[in-house]
Every structure is written in C-alpha cells, then in structure tokens.
MDTraj code that builds the backbone (N, CA, C; nanometers):
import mdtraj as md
import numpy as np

residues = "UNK UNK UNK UNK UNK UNK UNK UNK UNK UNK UNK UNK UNK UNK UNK UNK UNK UNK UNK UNK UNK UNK UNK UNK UNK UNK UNK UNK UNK UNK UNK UNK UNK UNK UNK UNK UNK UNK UNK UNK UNK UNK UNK UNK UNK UNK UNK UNK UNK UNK UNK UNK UNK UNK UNK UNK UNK UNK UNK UNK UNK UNK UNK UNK UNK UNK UNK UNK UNK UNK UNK UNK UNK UNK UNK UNK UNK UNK UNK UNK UNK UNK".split()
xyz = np.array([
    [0.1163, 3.8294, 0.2287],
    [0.1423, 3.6924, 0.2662],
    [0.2482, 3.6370, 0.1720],
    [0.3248, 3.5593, 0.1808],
    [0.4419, 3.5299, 0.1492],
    [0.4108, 3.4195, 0.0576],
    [0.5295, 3.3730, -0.0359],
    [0.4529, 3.2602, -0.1166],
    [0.4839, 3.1088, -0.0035],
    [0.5838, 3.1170, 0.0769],
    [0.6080, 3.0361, 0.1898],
    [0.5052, 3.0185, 0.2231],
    [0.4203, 3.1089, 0.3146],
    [0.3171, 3.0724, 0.4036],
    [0.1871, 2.9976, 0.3242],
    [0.2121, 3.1084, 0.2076],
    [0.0770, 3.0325, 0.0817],
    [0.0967, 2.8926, 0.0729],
    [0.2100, 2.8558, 0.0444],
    [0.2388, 2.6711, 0.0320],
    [0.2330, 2.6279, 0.1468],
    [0.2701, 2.6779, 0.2379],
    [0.2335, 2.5753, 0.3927],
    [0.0852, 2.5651, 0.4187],
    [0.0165, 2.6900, 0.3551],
    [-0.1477, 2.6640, 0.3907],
    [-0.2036, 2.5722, 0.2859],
    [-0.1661, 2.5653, 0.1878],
    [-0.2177, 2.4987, 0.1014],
    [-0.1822, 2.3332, 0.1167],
    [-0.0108, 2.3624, 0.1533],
    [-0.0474, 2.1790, 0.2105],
    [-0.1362, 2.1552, 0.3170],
    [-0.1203, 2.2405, 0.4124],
    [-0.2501, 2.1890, 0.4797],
    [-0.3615, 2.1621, 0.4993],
    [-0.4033, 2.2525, 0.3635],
    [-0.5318, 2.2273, 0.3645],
    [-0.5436, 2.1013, 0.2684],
    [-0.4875, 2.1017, 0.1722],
    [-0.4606, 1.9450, 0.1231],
    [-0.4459, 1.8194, 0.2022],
    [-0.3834, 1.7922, 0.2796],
    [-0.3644, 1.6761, 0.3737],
    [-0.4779, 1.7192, 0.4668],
    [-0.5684, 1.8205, 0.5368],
    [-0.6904, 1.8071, 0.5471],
    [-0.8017, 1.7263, 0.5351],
    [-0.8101, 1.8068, 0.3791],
    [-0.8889, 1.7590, 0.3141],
    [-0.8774, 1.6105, 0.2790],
    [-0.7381, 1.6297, 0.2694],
    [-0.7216, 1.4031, 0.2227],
    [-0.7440, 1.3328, 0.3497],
    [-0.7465, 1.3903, 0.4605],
    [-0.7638, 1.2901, 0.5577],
    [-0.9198, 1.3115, 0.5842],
    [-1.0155, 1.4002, 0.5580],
    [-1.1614, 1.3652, 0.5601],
    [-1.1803, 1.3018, 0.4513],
    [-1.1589, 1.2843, 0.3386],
    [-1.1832, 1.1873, 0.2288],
    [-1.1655, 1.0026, 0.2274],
    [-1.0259, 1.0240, 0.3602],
    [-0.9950, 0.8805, 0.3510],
    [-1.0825, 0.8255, 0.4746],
    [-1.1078, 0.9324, 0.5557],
    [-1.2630, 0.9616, 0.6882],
    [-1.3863, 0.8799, 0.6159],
    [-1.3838, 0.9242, 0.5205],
    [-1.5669, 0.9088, 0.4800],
    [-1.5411, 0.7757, 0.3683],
    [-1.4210, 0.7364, 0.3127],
    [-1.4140, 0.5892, 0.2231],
    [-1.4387, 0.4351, 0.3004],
    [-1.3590, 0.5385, 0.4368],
    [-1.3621, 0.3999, 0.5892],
    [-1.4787, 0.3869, 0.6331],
    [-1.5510, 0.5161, 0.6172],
    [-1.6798, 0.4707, 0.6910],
    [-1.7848, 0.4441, 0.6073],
    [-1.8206, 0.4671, 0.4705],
    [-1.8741, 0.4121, 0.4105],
    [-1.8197, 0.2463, 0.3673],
    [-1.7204, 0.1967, 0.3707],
    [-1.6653, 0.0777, 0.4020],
    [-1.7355, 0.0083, 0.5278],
    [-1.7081, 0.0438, 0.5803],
    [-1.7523, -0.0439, 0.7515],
    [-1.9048, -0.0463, 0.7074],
    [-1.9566, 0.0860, 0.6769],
    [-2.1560, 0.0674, 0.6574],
    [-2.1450, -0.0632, 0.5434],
    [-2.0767, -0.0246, 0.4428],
    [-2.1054, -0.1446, 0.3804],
    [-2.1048, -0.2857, 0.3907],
    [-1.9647, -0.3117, 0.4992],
    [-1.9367, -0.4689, 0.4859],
    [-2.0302, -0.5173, 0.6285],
    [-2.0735, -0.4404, 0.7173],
    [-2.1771, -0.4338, 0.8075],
    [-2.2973, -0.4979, 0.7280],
    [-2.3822, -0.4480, 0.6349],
    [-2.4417, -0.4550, 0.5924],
    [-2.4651, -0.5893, 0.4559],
    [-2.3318, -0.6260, 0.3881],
    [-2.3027, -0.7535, 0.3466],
    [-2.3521, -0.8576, 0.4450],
    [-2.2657, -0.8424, 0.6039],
    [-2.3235, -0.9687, 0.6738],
    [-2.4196, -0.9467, 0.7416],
    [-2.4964, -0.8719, 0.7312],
    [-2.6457, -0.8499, 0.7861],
    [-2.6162, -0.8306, 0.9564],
    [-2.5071, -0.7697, 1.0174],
    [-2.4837, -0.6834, 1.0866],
    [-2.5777, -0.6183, 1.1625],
    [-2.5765, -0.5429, 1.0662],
    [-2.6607, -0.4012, 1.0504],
    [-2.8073, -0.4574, 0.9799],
    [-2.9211, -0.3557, 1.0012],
    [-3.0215, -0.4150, 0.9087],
    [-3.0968, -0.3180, 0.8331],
    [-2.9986, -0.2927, 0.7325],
    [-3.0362, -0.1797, 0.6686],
    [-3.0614, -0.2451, 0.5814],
    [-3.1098, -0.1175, 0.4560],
    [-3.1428, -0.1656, 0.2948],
    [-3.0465, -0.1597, 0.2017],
    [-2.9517, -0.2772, 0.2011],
    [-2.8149, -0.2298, 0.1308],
    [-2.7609, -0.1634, 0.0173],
    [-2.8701, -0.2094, -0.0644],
    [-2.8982, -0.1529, -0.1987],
    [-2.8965, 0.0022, -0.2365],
    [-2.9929, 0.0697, -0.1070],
    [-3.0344, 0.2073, -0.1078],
    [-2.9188, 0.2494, -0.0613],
    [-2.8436, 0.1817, 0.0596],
    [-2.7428, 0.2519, 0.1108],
    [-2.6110, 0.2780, -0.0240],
    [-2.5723, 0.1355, -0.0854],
    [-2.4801, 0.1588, -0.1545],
    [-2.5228, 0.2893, -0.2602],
    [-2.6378, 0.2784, -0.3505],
    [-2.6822, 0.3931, -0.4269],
    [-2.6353, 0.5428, -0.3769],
    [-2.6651, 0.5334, -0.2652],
    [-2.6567, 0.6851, -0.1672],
    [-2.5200, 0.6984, -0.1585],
    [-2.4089, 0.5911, -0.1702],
    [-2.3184, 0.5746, -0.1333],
    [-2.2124, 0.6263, -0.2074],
    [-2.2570, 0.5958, -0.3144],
    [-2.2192, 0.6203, -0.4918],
    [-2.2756, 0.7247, -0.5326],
    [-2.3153, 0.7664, -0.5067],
    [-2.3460, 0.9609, -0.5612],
    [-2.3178, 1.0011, -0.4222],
    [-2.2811, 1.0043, -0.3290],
    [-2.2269, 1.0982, -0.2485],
    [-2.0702, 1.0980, -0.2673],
    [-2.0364, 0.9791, -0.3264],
    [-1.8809, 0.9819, -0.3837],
    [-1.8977, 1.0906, -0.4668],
    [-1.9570, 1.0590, -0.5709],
    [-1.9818, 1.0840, -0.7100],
    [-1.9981, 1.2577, -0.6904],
    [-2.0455, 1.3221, -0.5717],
    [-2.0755, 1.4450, -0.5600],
    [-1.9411, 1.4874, -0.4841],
    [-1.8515, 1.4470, -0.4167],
    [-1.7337, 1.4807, -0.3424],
    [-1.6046, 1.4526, -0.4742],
    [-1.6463, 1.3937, -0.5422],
    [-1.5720, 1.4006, -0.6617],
    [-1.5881, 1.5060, -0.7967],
    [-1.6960, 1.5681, -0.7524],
    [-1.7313, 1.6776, -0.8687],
    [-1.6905, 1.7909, -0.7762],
    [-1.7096, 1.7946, -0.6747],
    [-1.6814, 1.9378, -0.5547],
    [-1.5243, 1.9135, -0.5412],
    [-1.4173, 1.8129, -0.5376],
    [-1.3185, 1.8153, -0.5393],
    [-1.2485, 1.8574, -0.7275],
    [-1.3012, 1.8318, -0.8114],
    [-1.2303, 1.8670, -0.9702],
    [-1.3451, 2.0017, -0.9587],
    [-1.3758, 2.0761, -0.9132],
    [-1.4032, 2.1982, -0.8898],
    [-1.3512, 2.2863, -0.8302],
    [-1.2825, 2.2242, -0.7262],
    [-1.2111, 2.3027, -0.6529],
    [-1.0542, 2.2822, -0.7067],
    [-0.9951, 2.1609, -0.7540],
    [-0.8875, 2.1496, -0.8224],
    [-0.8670, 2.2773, -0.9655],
    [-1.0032, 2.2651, -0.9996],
    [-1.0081, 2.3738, -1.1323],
    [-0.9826, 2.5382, -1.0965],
    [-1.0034, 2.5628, -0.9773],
    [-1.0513, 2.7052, -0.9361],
    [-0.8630, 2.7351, -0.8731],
    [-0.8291, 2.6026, -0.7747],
    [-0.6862, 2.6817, -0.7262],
    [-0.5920, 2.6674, -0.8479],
    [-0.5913, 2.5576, -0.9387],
    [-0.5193, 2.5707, -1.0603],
    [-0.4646, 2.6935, -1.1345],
    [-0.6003, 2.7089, -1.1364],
    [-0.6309, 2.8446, -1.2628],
    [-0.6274, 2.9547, -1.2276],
    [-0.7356, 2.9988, -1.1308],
    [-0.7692, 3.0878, -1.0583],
    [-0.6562, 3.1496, -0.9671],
    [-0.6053, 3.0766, -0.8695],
    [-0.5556, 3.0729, -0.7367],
    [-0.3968, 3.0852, -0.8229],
    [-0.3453, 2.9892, -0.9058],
    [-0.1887, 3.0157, -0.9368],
    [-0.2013, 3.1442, -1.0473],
    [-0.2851, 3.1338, -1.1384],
    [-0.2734, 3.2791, -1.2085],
    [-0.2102, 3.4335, -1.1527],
    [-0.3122, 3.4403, -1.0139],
    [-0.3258, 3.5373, -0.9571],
    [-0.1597, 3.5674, -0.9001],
    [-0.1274, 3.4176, -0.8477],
    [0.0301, 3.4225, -0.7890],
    [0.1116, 3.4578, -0.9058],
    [0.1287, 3.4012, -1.0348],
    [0.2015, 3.4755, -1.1166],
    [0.1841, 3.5733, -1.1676],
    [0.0959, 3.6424, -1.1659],
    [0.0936, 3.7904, -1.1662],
    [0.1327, 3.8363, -1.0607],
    [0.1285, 3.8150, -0.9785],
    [0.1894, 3.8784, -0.8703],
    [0.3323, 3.8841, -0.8499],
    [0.3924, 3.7836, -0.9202],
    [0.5421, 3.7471, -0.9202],
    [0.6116, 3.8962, -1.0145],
    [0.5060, 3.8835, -1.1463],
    [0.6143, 3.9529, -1.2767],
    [0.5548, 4.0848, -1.1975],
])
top = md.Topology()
chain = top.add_chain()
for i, resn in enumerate(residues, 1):
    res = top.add_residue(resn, chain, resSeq=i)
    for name in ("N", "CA", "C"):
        top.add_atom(name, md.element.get_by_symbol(name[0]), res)
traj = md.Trajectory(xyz[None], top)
C-alpha cells in the first residue's frame, strides 16, 4: 500500500470519526437544552452526569488511539521508508 493511499485512508478516517463526534456533541446538546425547558421529562442531573463521562470516555478512547497511530502506526512507516 502506498504512502498516498495510507494518507487518503487516514484522512478519512479522521473526518469520520470527527463527524460522529460532532454527531454525538449535537445530540447530547438537544437532550440537554430539551431537558433545561422541561421538554422532555427526564432526570437532568443523571442525564448530564451520564453525559460527562461518556464524553470523558470518548476522550480517553480518542488520546488512545491518537497515542497508538502516532507512535505505533508512523514508526512502522519510517521504518519502512529507510
């Protein structure tokens, strides 16, 4: 595989991935401001909590995966270069 094709997959999977991230900020947005005007009749409190560690967990699975193609993933390409 070419280093071309490697960077075209990798942007894509980047802009992917950024567009389910900016997916799930909108919709935890809407649950929330739903739920400000009593909308919705949920437990807002629990929701925001849930809301905030499911960030909080898509933010540890994303600097995990930032750590692995960094390191891992470009290493391998410069060895492959020399």
């Amino acid at each position: 595989m070419s280093s071309y094709n490697k960077s075209k997959t990798m942007s894509t999977m980047k802009k992917t991935v950024s567009y389910i991230l900016i997916g799930l900020v909108l919709i935890f947005t809407i649950i929330s401001i739903l739920g400000i005007w009593g909308l919705i009749d949920i437990d807002l409190q629990k929701v925001m909590l849930n809301t905030l560690y499911s960030l909080l967990v898509v933010f540890a699975a994303s600097a995990v995966i930032l750590f692995i193609v960094t390191v891992l993933i470009r290493d391998d390409e410069k060895k492959i270069e020399n």
